[in-house]
LOGU-996390 format. One record per residue (C-alpha): residue in three letters; x, y, z. Coordinates in steps of 0.02 Angstrom, whole numbers, plus 50000, padded with zeros to 5 digits. Example, Ala and Ser with C-alpha at 12.3 -4.5 7.8 and 13.67 -1.06 7.14 Angstrom:
<atoms>
ALA506154977550390/SER506844994750357/
</atoms>
This chain:
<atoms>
UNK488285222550921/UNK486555210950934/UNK486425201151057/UNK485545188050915/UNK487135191450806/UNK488505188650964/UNK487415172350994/UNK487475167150793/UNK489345170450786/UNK489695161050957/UNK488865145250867/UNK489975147950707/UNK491435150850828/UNK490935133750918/UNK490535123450764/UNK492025127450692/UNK493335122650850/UNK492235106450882/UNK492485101850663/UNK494305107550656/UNK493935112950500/UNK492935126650393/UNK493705123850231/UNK494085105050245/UNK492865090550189/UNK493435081050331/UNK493205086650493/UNK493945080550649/UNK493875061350688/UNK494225048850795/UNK495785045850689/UNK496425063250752/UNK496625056050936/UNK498135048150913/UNK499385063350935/UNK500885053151018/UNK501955039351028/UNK501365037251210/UNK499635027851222/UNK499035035451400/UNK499235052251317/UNK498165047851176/UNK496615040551287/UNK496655059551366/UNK496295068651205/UNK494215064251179/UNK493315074651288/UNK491795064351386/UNK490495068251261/UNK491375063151103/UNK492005049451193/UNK490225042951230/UNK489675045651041/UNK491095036750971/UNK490575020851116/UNK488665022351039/UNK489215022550854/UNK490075006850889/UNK488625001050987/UNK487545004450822/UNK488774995950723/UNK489004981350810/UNK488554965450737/UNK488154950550881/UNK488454934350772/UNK487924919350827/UNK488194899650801/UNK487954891850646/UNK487324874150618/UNK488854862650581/UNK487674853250456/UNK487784865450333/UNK489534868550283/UNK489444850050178/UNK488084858450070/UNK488664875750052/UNK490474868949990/UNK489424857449877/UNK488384871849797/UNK489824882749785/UNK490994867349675/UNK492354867749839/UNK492874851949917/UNK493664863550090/UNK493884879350156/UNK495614874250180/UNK497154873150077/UNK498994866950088/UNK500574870950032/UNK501834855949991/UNK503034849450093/UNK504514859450041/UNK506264856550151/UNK507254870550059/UNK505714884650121/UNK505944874750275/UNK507594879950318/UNK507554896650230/UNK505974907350277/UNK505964922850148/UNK505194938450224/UNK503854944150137/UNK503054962350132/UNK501234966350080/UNK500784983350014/UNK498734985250013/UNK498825002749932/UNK497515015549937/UNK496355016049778/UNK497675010049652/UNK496315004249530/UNK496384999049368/UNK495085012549322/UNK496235025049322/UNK497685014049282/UNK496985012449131/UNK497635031049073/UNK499315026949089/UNK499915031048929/UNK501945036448892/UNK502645049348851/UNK501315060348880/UNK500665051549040/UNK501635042849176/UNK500565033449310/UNK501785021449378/UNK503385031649408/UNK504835019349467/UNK503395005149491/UNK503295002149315/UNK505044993149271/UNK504674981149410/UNK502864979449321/UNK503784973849170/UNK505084961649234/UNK504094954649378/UNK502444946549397/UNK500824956349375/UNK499124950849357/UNK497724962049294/UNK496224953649273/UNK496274954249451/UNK494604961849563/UNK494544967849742/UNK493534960249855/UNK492574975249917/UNK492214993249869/UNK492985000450038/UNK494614999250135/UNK493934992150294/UNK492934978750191/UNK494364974650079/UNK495584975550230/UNK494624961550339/UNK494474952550201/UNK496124950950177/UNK496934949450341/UNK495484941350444/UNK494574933050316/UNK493134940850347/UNK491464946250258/UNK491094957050392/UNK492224974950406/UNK491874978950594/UNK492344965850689/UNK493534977750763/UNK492414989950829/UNK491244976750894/UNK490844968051066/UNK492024953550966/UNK493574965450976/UNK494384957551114/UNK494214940751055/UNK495714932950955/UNK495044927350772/UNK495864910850715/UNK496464906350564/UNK497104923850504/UNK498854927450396/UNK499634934750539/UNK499284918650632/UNK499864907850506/UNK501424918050479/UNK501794920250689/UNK501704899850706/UNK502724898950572/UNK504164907750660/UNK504144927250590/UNK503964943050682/UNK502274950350599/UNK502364969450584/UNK501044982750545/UNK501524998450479/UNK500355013550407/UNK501005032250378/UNK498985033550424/UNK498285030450614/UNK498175015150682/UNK496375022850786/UNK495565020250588/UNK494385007850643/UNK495225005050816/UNK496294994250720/UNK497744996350822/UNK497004991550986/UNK496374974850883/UNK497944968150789/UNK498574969750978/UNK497364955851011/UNK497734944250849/UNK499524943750919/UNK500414957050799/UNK502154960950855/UNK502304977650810/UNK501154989950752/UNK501605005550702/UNK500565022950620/UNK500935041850589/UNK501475047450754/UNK502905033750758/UNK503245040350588/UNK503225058950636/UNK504275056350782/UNK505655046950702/UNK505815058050550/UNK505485074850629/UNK503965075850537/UNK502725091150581/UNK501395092550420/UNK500155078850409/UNK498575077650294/UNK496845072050352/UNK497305053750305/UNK499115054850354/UNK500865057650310/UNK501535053150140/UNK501655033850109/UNK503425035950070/UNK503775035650267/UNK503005019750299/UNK503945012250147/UNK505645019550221/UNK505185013850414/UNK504804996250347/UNK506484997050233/UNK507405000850416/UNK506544984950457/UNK507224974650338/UNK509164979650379/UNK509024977850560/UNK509864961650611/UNK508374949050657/UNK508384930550708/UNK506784929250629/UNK505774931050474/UNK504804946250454/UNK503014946050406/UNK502574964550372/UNK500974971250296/UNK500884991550237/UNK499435000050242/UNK499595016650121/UNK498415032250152/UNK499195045250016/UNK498125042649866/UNK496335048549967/UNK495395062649934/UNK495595074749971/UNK497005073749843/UNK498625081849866/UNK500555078049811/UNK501625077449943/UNK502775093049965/UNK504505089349879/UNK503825078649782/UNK504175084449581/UNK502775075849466/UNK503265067049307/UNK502205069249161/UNK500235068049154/UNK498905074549036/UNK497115071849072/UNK496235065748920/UNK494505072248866/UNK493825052348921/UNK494425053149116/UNK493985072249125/UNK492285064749058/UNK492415051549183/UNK493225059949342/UNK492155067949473/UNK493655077049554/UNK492945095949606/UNK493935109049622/UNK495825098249646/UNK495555094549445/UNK496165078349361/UNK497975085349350/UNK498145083049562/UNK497125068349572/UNK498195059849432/UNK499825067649509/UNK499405060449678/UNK499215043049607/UNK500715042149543/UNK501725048949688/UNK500905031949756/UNK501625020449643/UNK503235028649620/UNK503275029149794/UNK503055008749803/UNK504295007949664/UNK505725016649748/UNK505325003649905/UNK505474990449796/UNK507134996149727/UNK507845000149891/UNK507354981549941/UNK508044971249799/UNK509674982549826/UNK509864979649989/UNK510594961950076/UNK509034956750125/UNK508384955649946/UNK508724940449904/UNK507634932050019/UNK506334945250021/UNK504524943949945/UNK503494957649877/UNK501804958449852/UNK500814973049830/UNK498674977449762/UNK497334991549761/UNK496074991249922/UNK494954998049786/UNK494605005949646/UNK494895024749627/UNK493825035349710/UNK492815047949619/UNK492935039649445/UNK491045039249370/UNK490455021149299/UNK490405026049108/UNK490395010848982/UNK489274993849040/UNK490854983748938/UNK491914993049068/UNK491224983849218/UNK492584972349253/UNK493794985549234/UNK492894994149354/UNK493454985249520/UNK495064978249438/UNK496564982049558/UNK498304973849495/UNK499114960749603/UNK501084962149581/UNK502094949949650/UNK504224950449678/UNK504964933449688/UNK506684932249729/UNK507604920249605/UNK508384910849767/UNK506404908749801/UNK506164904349617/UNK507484892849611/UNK506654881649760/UNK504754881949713/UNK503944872949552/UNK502754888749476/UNK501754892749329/UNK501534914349275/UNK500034913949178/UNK499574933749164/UNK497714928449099/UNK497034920349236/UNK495844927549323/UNK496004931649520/UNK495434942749663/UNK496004947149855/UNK495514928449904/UNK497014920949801/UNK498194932049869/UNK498754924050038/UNK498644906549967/UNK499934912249833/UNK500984920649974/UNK501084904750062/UNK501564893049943/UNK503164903549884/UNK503474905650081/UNK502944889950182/UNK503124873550186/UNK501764858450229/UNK500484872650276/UNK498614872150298/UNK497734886850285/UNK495984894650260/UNK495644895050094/UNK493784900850064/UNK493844898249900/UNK495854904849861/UNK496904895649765/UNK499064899849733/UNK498754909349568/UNK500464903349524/UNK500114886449545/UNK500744874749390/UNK499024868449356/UNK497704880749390/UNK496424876249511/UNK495064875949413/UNK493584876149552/UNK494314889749652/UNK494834899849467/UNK493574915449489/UNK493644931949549/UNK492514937149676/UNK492044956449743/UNK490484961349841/UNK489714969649665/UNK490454956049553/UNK490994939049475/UNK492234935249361/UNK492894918949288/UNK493914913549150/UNK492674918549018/UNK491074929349097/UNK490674942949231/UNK489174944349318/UNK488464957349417/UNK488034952349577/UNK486564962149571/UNK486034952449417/UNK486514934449436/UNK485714930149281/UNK486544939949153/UNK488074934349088/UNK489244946448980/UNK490814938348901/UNK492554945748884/UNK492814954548750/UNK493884942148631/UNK494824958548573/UNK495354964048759/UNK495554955348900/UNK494954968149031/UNK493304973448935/UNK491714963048921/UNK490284963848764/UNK488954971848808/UNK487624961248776/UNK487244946648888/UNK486894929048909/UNK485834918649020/UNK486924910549154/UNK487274891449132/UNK486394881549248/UNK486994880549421/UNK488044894049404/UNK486954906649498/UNK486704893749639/UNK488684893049660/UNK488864911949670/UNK487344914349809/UNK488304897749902/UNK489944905749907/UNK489454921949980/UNK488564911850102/UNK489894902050138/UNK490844917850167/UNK489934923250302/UNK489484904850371/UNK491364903250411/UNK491684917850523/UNK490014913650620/UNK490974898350652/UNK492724904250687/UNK492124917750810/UNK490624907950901/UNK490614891150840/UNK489624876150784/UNK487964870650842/
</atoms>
């Protein structure tokens, strides 16, 4: 054989070892370090080199913030119609005395986009989610705050504008003000649990430094269930949802505080083995719409609902069990779903809608005064401040603009939704692209807007620029301060 051809093969040989992967869209990542339960094992597995590139990537990435001038919070929360950044919860002695748990669920790309196929007999999206969609609380015309899962993550559990604080200089530094913090001062045990890795944007190593109890990813998973197949995102979400079930029955002088991260429904899209799909039948619209390859819409819509019926069965096994009564459930989309083409301009809001469903217990609902309103409009912001007020008592918290969504009278300042690519309030979205055009909901459906525009009222586009910079203005402040 050639010399030139032994050389050419070598490289293939090489290339493929050093990717994992021929076949595979994702080859191997820092995510695929974490093969144990034992972290001193783990740090062995990069070689020097790889290592050195992950340390410049981060390098690249990071972001040095600096101080911010005190003076200009009193205008920003002026231009942006907010009289704080802060919120409260009322002094309530019954939530006092009797902390509910309460679970969060940020699940991977359960958008409304594809939600919107749903469609019995012939198509089942939800699984054993939907009967709790129909006695509980859901709200729909309901936006994520970013486009991502990092972005949408900090967001939501650091209140922050900014997705790599972890993998910056700032990742040893504890971050005030999060929902972890608020929960842990309150008295609960905060848990982190994800059938994914907890090396996805070193997040492990930094809940360890906001103070989280107990974190927990795939190798936990795989070791306590015998588990030996894992995807490139993960093992099945229905792990994590068990694991955090075994949770809730262990005896515990404490509230729990636990937060699920779900990997399943990723591409590349695959059902989990075992798992026996209900119904689904790709219409000629999403087949028009879906840019899923080779898996075809059939395993992309099959995966989405192992997802949800995966969630639902969780949320069965909760209310069932003797925790349920004083258990909380709250559960959204990180996203939209991936791989789903922008098709109609009246479809825009429906675009980055992500449902927000919410469990109450009725002990809970017997103890707090609250108003279900399915219309209003909401996004990741409100989330939180809803959380606390059903769970805490006499509470400040960072707000940024988040209001209870439950709330008896609606808050009508902090009554928008907000995601990096849009606005939405009660009546108009606006592309945050295009500040100026205004397109009104569609009077015959609640999720879709005209398609012709209007000129934004006056002062309008003002508040939208002032709240995104009032986004980033407060984490300046909470990670280096005033000036």
């Amino acid at each position: 054989m050639p010399a030139f051809l032994i050389s050419i093969l070598a490289i293939i040989l090489i290339y493929t070892l050093i990717r994992g992967s021929m076949t595979s869209r994702y080859p191997l990542r820092r995510n695929n370090a974490q093969v144990s339960v034992i972290e001193m094992l783990n740090k062995t597995v990069p070689n020097g080199s790889i290592a050195f590139a992950w340390a410049l990537s981060d390098f690249h990435k990071n972001k040095e913030l600096e101080k911010v001038p005190g003076n200009e919070l009193h205008e920003l929360l002026k231009q942006a119609n907010l009289d704080s950044l802060y919120g409260k919860t009322p002094k309530n002695d019954w939530l006092a005395e009797n902390k509910p748990n309460v679970i969060f669920c940020l699940m991977e790309s359960m958008g409304q986009n594809m939600l919107t196929y749903d469609h019995l007999p012939e198509t089942d999206l939800l699984g054993s989610l939907r009967k709790h969609f129909q006695k509980d609380f859901v709200f729909r015309r309901f936006i994520s705050e970013d486009i991502h899962t990092i972005q949408s993550f900090s967001a939501l559990f650091f209140i922050s504008p900014i997705p790599n604080l972890s993998t910056s200089m700032l990742s040893h530094e504890k971050l005030p003000d999060t929902p972890f913090e608020n929960y842990k001062k309150a008295g609960y045990k905060t848990i982190f649990v994800t059938p994914g890795t907890k090396t996805w944007e070193k997040m492990g190593d930094y809940l360890k430094v906001q103070g989280i109890d107990e974190i927990y990813d795939q190798t936990d998973l795989m070791d306590r269930y015998k588990l030996t197949d894992v995807s490139e995102w993960g093992v099945p979400d229905e792990y994590a949802f068990r694991f955090a079930n075994e949770w809730l029955e262990k005896k515990s002088e404490q509230p729990l505080f636990i937060v699920i991260l779900s990997v399943t429904n990723h591409p590349p899209f695959a059902v989990p083995d075992g798992y026996k799909p209900l119904p689904v039948k790709p219409t000629p619209a999403l087949k028009a719409r879906g840019d899923f390859g080779a898996q075809g819409e059939t395993i992309v819509m099959q995966t989405y609902q192992y997802a949800t019926n995966a969630l639902g069965n969780f949320i069965d096994r909760v209310i069932s069990s003797k925790e349920g009564d004083k258990t909380i459930i709250a559960a959204t989309g990180d996203h939209k779903m991936q791989r789903m083409k922008e098709f109609l301009l009246r479809e825009q809001f429906n675009e980055y809608a992500v449902p927000f469903y919410l469990h109450i217990p009725e002990t809970v609902k017997d103890n707090v005064r609250f108003k279900y309103d399915p219309r209003r409009i909401g996004s990741h912001k409100d989330i939180m401040p809803t959380l606390y007020h059903f769970s805490l008592s006499d509470k400040e918290y960072l707000a940024v603009g988040g209001r209870n969504i439950m709330a008896t009278v609606d808050d009508q300042t902090r009554a928008f939704g907000y995601n990096v690519e849009l606005w939405a309030d009660e009546k108009c979205v606006y592309s945050m692209r295009n500040l100026q055009a205004c397109f009104e909901f569609d009077p015959d459906d609640p999720y879709m807007t005209l398609e012709t525009h209007k000129k934004v009222k006056s002062g309008h586009e003002q508040k939208m620029e002032a709240y995104r910079k009032l986004l980033q203005w407060q984490i300046r402040a909470r990670v280096k301060g005033v000036y």
